[in-house]
C-alpha positions as CSV (number, residue, x, y, z in Angstrom):
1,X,-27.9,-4.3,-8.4
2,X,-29.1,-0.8,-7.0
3,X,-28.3,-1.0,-3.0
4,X,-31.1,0.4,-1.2
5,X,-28.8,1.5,1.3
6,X,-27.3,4.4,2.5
7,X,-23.9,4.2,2.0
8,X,-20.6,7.3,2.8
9,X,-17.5,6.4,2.3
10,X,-14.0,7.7,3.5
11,X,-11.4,6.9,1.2
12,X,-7.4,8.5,1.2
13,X,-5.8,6.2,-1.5
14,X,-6.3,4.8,-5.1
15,X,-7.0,1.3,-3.4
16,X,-10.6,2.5,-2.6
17,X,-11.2,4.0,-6.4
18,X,-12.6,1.1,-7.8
19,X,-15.6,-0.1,-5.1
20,X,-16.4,3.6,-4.8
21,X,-16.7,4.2,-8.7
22,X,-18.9,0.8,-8.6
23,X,-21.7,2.5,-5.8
24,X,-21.5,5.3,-7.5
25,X,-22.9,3.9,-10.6
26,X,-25.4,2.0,-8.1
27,X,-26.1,5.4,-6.4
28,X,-25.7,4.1,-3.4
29,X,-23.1,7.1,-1.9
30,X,-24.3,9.7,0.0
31,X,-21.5,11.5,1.2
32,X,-17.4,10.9,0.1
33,X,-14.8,11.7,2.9
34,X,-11.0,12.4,2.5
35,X,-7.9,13.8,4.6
36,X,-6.3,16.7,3.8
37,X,-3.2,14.9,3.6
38,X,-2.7,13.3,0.3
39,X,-3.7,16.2,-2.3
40,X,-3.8,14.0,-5.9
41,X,-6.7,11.6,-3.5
42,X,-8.5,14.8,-2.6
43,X,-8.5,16.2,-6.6
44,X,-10.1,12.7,-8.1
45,X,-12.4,12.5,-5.2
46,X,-13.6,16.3,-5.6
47,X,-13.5,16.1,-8.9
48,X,-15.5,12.4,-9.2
49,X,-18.0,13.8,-6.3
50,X,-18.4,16.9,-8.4
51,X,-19.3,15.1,-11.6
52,X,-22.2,12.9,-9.4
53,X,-23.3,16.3,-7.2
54,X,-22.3,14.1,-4.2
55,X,-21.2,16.1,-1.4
56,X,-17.6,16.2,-0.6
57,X,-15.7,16.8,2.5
58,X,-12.1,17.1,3.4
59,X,-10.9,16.3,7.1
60,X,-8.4,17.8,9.7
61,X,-7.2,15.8,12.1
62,X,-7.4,18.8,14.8
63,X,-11.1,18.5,14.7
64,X,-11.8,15.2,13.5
65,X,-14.4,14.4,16.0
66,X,-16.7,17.4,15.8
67,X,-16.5,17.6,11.7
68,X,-17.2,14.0,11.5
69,X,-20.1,13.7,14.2
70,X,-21.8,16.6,12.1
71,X,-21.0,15.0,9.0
72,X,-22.8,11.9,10.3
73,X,-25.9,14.4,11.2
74,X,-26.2,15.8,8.2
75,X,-25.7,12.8,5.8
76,X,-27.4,10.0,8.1
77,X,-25.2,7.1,6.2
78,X,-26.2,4.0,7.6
79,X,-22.9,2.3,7.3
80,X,-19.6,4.5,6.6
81,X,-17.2,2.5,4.4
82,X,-13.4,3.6,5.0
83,X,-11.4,2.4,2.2
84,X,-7.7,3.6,3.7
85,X,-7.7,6.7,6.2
86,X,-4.5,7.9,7.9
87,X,-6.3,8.9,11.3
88,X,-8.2,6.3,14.2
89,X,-11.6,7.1,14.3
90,X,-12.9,7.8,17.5
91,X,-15.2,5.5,19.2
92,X,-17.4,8.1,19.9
93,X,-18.8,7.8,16.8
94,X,-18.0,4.2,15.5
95,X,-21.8,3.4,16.8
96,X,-23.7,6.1,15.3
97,X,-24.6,4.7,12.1
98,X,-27.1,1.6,11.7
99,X,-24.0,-0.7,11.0
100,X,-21.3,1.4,12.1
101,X,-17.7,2.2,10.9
102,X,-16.6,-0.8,8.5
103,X,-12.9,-0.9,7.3
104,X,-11.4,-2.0,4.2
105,X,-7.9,-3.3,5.4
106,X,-5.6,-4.5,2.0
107,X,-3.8,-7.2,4.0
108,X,-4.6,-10.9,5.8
109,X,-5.2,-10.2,9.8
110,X,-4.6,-9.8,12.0
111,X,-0.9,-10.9,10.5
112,X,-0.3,-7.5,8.8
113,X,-1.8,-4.8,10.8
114,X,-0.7,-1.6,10.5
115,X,-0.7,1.6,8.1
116,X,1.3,0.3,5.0
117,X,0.8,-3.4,4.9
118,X,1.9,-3.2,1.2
119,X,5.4,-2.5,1.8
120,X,5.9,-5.3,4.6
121,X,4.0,-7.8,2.7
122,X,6.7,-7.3,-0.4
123,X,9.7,-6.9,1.2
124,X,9.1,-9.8,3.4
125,X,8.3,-11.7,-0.1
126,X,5.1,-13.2,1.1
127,X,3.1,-15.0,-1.6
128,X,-0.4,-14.3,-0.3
129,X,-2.4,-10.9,0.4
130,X,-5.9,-10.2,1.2
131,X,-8.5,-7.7,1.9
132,X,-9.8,-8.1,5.0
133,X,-13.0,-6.5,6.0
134,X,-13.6,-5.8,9.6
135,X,-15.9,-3.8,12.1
136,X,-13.9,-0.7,13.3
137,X,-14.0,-0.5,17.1
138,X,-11.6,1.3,19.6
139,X,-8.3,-0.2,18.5
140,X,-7.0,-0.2,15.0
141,X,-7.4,-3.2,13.1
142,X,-8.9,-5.0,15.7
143,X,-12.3,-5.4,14.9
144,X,-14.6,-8.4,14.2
145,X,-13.6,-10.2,10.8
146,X,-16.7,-9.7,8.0
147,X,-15.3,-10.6,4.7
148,X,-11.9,-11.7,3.7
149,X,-10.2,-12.4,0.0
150,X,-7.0,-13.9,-0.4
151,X,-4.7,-12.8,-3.8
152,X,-1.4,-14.7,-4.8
153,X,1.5,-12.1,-4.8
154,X,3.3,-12.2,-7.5
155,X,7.2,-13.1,-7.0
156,X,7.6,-9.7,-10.0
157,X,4.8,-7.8,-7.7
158,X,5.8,-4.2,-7.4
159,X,4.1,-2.0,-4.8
160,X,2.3,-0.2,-7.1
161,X,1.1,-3.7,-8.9
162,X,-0.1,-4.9,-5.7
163,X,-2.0,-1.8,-5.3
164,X,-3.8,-2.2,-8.5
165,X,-4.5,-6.1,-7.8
166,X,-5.9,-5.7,-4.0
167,X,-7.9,-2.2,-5.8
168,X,-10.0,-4.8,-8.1
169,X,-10.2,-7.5,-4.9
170,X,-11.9,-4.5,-2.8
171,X,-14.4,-3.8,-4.9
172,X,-15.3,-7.7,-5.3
173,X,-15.6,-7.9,-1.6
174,X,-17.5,-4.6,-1.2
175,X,-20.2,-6.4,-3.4
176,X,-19.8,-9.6,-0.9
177,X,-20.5,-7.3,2.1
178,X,-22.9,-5.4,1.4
179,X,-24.9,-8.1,0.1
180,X,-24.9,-9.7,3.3
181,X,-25.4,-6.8,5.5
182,X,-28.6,-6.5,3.3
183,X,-29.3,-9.7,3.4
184,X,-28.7,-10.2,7.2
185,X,-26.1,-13.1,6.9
186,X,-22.8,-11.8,8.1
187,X,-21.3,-14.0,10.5
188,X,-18.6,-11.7,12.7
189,X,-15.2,-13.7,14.0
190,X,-12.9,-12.7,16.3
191,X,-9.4,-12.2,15.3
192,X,-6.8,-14.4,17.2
193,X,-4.7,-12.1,19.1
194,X,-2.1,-14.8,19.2
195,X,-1.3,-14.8,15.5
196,X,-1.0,-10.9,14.9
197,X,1.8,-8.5,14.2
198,X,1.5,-4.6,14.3
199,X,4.0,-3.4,11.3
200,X,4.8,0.9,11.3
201,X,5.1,3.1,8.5
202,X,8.6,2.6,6.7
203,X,10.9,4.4,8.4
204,X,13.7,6.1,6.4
205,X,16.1,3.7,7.3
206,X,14.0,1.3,6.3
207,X,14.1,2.0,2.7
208,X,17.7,1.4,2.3
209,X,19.3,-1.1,0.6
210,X,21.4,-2.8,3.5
211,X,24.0,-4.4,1.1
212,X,26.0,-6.1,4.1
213,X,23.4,-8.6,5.2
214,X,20.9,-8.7,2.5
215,X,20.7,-11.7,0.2
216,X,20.2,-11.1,-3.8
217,X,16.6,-12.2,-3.2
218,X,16.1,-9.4,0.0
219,X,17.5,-6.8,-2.3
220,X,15.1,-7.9,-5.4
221,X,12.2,-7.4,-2.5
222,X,13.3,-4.1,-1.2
223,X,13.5,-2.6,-4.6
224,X,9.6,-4.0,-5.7
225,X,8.3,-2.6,-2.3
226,X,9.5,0.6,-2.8
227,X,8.4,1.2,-6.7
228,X,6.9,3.8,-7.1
229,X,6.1,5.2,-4.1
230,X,9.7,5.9,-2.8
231,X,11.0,5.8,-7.0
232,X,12.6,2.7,-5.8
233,X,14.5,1.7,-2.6
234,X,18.2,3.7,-1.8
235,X,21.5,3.2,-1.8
236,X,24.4,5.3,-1.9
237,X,27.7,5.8,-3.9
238,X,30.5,8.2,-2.0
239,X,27.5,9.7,0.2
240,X,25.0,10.6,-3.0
241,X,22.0,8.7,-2.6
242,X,19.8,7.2,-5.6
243,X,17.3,5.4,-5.8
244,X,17.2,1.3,-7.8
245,X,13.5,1.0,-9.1
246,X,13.4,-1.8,-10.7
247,X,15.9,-5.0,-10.9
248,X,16.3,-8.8,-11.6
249,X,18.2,-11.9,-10.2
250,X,21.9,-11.8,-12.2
251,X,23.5,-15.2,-13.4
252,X,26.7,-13.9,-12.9
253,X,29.3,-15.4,-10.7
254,X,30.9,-13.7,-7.7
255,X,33.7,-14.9,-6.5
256,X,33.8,-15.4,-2.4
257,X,36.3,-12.5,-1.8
258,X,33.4,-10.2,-3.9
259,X,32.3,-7.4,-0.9
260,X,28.8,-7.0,-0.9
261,X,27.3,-3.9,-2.7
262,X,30.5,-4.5,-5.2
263,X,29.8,-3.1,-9.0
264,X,31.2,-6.6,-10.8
265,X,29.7,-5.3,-14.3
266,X,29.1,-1.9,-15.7
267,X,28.6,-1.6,-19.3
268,X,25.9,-1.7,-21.7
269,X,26.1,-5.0,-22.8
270,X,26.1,-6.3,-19.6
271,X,23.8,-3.5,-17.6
272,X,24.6,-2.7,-14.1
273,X,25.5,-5.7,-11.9
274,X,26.2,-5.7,-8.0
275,X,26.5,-8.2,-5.7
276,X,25.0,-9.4,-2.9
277,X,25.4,-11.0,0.5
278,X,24.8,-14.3,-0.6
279,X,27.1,-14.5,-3.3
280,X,24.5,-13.8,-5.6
281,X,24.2,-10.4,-7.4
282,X,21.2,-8.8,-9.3
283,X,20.9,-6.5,-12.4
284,X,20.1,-3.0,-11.8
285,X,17.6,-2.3,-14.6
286,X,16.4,1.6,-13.7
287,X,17.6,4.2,-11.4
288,X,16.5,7.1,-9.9
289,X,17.7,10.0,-9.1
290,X,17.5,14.1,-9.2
291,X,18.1,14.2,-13.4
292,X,15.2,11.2,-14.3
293,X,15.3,7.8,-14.6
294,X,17.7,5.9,-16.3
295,X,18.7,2.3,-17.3
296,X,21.3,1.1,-15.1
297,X,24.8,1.1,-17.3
298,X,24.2,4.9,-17.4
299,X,25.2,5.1,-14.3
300,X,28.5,5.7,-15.8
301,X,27.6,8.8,-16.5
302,X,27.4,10.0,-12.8
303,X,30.8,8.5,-12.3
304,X,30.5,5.0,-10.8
305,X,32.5,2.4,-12.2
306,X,33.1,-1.1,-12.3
307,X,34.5,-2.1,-8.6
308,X,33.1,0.2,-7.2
309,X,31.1,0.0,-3.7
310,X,28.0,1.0,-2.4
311,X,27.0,2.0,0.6
């Protein structure tokens, strides 16, 4: 379907690839919008916008409000699409197209707002995800509800899987939306307040491995949530830190005087086992650390040994 409309989009992540490839093909872009802080987004985006002679900006955030109110001059969108962008755009603005700022959030809300829903959504092993679609106002991640698509989270989902999965949902809901802003029917809804929950960017801390109070299960989810965008989530052996990427549930026993973070099986036949707070262990299938990845028996090679502890 060609869309008559004018459409610019700001996109900062992969997540917004697959909808923008989709208008592109119904040249329906106008303008494409990026930060400058994420280099490999800016290279596609300059590179896909070069390949289309669509015009192509980069933002600061020092002057965010005067580049993008002449943007918005000169390009006359009459709806800008922001598929991930790491700054709040100012309200100034949000009014100045026919239907305003739109944002493509890749979580259920208002129960996951915040900059990296991703992350929290895996390590808190939740079974559904979304894209939810709102009208940008003031706040972030406030705005009236327009479109919403749940997805089933995968118990195996990595970070980067959920990426890919919530990538496809977006552009299905992109269709959905702009249909009905053509069409007229969209049917706004508040968000409950009540129900919502404002989750930061990961802090450092966040993205170790707590081995003292995390159960087999909590460590399985830290790992996924951090894979690949951290190369996996940290621990440390005799203060050198390394990253576990991927890893599975173990069968094998630990016995109740086992200390959690304990190496109960290093070898090839058996792979890298640790255990866990709840008496439960997992199998370390890849590391990560300054020399590559490596299955996790190799880790013999760097010196740790079975009965060992981690940190």
């Amino acid at each position: 379907m060609h869309l008559k409309m004018k459409i610019a989009i700001l996109c900062n992540d992969r997540l917004g690839f697959p909808a923008l490839q989709n208008l592109i093909q119904q040249q329906s872009v106008i303008a494409i919008g990026t930060s400058d802080r994420v280099g490999e987004t800016a290279l596609f985006l300059k590179k896909l916008s070069d390949s289309v002679n669509i015009p192509f900006k980069i933002f600061q955030k020092d002057n965010l409000e005067r580049e993008l109110t002449l943007w918005l001059e000169i390009h006359q969108p009459d709806v800008v699409l922001v598929k991930t962008f790491p700054w709040k755009i100012p309200a100034t603005i949000l009014s100045i197209p026919k239907f305003g700022f739109i944002n493509f959030h890749y979580a259920p809300l208002p129960a996951f707002r915040g900059p990296n829903p991703l992350f929290w959504m895996i390590r808190n092993r939740e079974s559904i995800g979304g894209v939810t679609v709102h009208q940008m106002d003031e706040d972030l991640d406030t705005g009236d509800v327009l479109v919403t698509k749940e997805v089933h989270i995968y118990p195996d989902a990595s970070f980067g899987m959920l990426i890919g999965q919530l990538a496809n949902t977006g552009l299905e809901v992109t269709t959905s939306l702009l249909q009905a802003l053509t069409n007229g029917t969209l049917k706004p809804e508040k968000q409950h307040n009540a129900s919502s929950k404002w989750y930061s960017h990961p802090k450092l801390e966040d993205l170790f491995i707590d081995w003292t109070t995390m159960t087999s299960w909590e460590v399985r989810a830290i790992i996924k949530a951090c894979n690949p965008w951290q190369k996996g989530a940290a621990t440390k052996y005799k203060g050198w830190t390394f990253g576990i990427t991927d890893a599975s549930l173990s069968f094998t026993a630990v016995t109740a005087e086992t200390i959690p973070g304990t190496v109960i099986a290093l070898d090839e036949s058996n792979g890298l086992i640790i255990a866990c707070a709840d008496k439960k262990a997992i199998k370390v299938e890849v590391v990560y650390c300054e020399e590559g990845y490596f299955p996790g028996y190799k880790m013999t090679q760097f010196g740790l040994r079975k009965g060992d502890k981690l940190d």
